[in-house]
C-alpha positions in Angstrom: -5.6 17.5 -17.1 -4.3 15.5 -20.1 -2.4 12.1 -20.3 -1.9 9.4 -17.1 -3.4 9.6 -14.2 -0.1 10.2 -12.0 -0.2 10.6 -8.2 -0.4 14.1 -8.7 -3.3 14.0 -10.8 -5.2 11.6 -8.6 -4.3 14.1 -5.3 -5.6 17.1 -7.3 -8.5 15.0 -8.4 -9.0 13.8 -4.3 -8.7 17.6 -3.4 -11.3 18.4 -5.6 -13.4 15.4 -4.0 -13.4 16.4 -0.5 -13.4 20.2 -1.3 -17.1 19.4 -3.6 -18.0 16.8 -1.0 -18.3 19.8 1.2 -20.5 21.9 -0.5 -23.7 22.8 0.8 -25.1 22.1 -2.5 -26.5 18.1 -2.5 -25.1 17.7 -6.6 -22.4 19.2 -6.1 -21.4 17.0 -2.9 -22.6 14.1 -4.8 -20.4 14.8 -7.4 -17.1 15.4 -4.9 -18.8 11.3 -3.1 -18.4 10.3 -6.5 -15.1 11.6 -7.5 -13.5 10.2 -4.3 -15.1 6.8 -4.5 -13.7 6.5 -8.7 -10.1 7.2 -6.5 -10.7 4.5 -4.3 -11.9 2.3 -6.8 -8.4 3.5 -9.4 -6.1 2.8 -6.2 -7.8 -0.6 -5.3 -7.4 -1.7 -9.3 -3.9 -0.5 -9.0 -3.4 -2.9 -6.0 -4.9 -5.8 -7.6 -3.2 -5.6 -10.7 0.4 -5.4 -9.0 -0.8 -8.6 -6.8 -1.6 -10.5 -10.2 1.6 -9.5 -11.6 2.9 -10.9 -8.4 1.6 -14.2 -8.3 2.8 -14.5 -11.9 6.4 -13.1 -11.1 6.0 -10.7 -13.1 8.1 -8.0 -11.3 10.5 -9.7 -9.3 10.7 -8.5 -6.1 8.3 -8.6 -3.1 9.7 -5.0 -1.7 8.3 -3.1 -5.3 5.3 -0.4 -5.0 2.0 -1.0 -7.0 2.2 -0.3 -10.7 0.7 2.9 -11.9 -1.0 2.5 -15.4 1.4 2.2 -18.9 1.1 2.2 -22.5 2.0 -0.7 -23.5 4.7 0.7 -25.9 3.1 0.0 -29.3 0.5 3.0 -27.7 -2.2 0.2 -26.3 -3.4 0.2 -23.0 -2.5 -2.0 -20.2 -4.9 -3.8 -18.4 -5.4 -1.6 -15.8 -6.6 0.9 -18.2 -8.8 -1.8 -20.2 -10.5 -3.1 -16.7 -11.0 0.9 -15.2 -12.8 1.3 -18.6 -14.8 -1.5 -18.4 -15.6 -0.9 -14.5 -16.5 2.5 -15.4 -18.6 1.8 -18.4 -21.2 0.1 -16.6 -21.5 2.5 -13.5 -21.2 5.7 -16.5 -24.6 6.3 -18.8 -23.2 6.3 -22.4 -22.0 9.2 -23.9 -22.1 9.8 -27.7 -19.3 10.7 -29.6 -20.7 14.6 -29.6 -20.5 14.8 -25.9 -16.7 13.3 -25.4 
């Protein structure tokens, strides 16, 4: 899984959630918990970014669908990305760069 997280990405990612979330084993359904609640928390950020970009006009029209993640041309991240990072970061123990 390399790149964006499209919507296909994030419904693998879900059916991998609810398939570990199943398991018998406790870590491994902690794991699947934890997969789906970083989905929740992706889709929420996606929502709250396209309501800021809202209330600043930024998009134009009222009818538009939330705003997935995007580079921000000069190969930068967008906000979204920036604030998921951040978000994760303090819920994620650190990792050094030997275990990236």
């Amino acid at each position: 899984m390399r790149g964006r997280l499209d919507d296909e990405k994030l419904e693998t990612l879900r059916s991998w959630g609810t398939g570990l979330s199943a398991d018998g084993r406790d870590e491994l359904r902690a794991a699947g918990k934890a997969i789906l609640i970083l989905i929740e928390e992706i889709e929420q950020l996606q929502v709250d970014v396209w309501h800021a970009s809202q209330e600043r006009g930024g998009l134009g029209s009222a009818n538009a669908s939330p705003p997935v993640a995007t580079s921000d041309g000069d190969g930068t991240s967008s906000g979204l990305d920036s604030t998921l990072r951040t978000r994760l970061g303090r819920l994620l123990p650190a990792r050094s760069p030997d275990n990236a």
